[in-house]
Structure formats: structure tokens, C-alpha cells
C-alpha positions as CSV (number, residue, x, y, z in Angstrom):
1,X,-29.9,235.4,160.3
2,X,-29.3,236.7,163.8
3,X,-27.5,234.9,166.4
4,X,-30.0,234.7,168.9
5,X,-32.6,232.6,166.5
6,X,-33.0,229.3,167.7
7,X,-33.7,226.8,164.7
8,X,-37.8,225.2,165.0
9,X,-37.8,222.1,162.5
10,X,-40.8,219.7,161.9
11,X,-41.2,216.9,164.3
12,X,-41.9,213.9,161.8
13,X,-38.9,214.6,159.6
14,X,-37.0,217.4,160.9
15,X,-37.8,219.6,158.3
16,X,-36.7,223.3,159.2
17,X,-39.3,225.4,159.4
18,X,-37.8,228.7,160.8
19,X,-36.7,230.4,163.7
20,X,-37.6,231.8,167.4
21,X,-36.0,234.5,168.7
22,X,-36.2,235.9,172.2
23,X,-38.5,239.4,172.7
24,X,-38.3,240.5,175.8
25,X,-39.4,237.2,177.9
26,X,-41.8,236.3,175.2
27,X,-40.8,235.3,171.9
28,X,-41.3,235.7,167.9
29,X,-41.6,233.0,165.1
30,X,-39.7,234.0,162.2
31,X,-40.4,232.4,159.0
32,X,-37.8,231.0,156.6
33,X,-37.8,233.6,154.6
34,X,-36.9,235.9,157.7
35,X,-40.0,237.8,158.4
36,X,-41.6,237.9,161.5
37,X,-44.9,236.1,161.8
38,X,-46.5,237.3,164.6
39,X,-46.2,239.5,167.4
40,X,-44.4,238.2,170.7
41,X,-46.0,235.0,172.0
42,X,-45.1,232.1,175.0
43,X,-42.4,229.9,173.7
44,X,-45.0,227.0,172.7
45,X,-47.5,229.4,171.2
46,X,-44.1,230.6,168.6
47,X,-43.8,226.8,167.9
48,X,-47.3,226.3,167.2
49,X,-47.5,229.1,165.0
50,X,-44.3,227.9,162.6
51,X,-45.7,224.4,162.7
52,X,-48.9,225.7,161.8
53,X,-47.3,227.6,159.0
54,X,-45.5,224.6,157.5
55,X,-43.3,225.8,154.1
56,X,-46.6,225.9,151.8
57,X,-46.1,229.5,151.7
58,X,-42.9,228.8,149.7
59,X,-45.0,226.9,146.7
60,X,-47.4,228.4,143.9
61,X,-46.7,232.0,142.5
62,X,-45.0,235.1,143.8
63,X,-44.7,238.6,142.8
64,X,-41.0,240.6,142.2
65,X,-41.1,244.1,141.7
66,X,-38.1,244.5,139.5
67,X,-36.7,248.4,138.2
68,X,-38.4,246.8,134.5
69,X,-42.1,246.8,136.5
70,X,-43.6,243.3,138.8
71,X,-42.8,240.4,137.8
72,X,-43.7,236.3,138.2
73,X,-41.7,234.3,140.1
74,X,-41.2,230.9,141.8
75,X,-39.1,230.2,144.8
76,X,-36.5,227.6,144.6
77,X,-34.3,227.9,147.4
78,X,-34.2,229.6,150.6
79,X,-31.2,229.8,152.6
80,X,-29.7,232.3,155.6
81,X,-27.4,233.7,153.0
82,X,-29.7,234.2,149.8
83,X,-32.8,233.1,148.7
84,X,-33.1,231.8,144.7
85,X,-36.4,232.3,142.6
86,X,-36.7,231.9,138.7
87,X,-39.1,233.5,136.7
88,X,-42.5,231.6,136.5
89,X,-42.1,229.1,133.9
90,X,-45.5,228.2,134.1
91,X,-44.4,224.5,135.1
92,X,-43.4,224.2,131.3
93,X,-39.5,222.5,131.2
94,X,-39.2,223.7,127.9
95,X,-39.7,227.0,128.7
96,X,-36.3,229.7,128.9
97,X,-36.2,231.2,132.5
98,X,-34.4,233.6,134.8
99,X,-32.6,232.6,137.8
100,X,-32.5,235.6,140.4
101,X,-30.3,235.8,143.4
102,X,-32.1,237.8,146.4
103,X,-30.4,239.0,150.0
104,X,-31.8,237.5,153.0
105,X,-33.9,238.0,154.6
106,X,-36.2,238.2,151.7
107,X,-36.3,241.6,150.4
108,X,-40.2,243.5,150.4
109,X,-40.2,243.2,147.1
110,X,-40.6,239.8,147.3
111,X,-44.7,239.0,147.8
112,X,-47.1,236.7,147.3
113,X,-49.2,236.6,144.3
């Protein structure tokens, strides 16, 4: 996380839902995941586009392309120092998984499904 992100959380419960940073005198929505999600926009059009985005993106399914080939995954934390995903246990508790630490922001590895 760079210093000059500014935190955007959820107005009903205060939820974080990423960052803004300064471009120039526009500015960029950053996800929590620390990719960029647009292009520069006016300060309210960067908030509108992280509250639009909400942390849905962080459920479901998500690919990791590992040196042993692509594999399933499911996010389980996200934090400015690392972000935690486990392989897909197919919503089984009974099922062994992996727990896998990756850098932030997340790496491109990292993909949706």
C-alpha cells in the first residue's frame, strides 16, 4: 500500500472497500486487492466506482497459476501486507486444503475464474 492512498469504506457499516489515490488532479480507485480499477476520474466518480464495486469480487472461485500448472482457489483474507487463499475445497469442511500466503498487492497470477 502506498502512502498517498486514502482509505474509501462503505457508508452503512464502514466496511473498507479500497483506496484512492491522487493522479495528477484526478484520481484512481484502487481495489482491495491493490489493482487499479479504472482510469483517473473526479474524486466522487473514484468513490462511486469502489462503492459500486463492493467486495463481491472477493467471493466464488479464483484461478492461481502455480510452477505445478493453474490451480483453484478461494480468497480468505486480504490485507496491505499479504493476501491468504486456500485451495477450493469445494465448500466441503471435511475436505484437506492448502493455505497459500501471496505478496500484496495481489500478484497477476491471481485471477478470477
Amino acid at each position: 500500500m502506498e502512502a498517498s492512498w486514502i482509505e474509501h469504506r462503505r457508508g452503512r457499516d464502514r466496511e473498507l472497500l479500497g483506496w484512492i489515490t491522487p493522479r495528477g488532479d484526478k484520481f484512481v480507485p484502487i481495489s482491495l486487492l491493490g489493482h487499479e480499477l479504472s482510469g483517473p476520474l473526479d474524486w466522487d466518480e473514484a468513490e462511486q466506482t469502489l462503492d459500486n464495486t463492493g467486495l463481491g469480487y472477493l467471493n466464488g472461485v479464483w484461478l492461481l497459476d502455480t510452477d505445478g500448472g493453474t490451480i483453484r482457489v478461494r480468497i480468505t483474507e486480504v490485507t496491505p501486507e499479504r493476501i491468504r487463499v486456500i485451495t477450493d475445497n469445494f465448500g466441503a469442511i471435511d475436505v484437506p486444503y492448502e493455505e497459500i500466503i501471496l505478496g500484496f498487492p495481489a500478484p497477476k497470477a491471481l485471477r478470477p475464474a
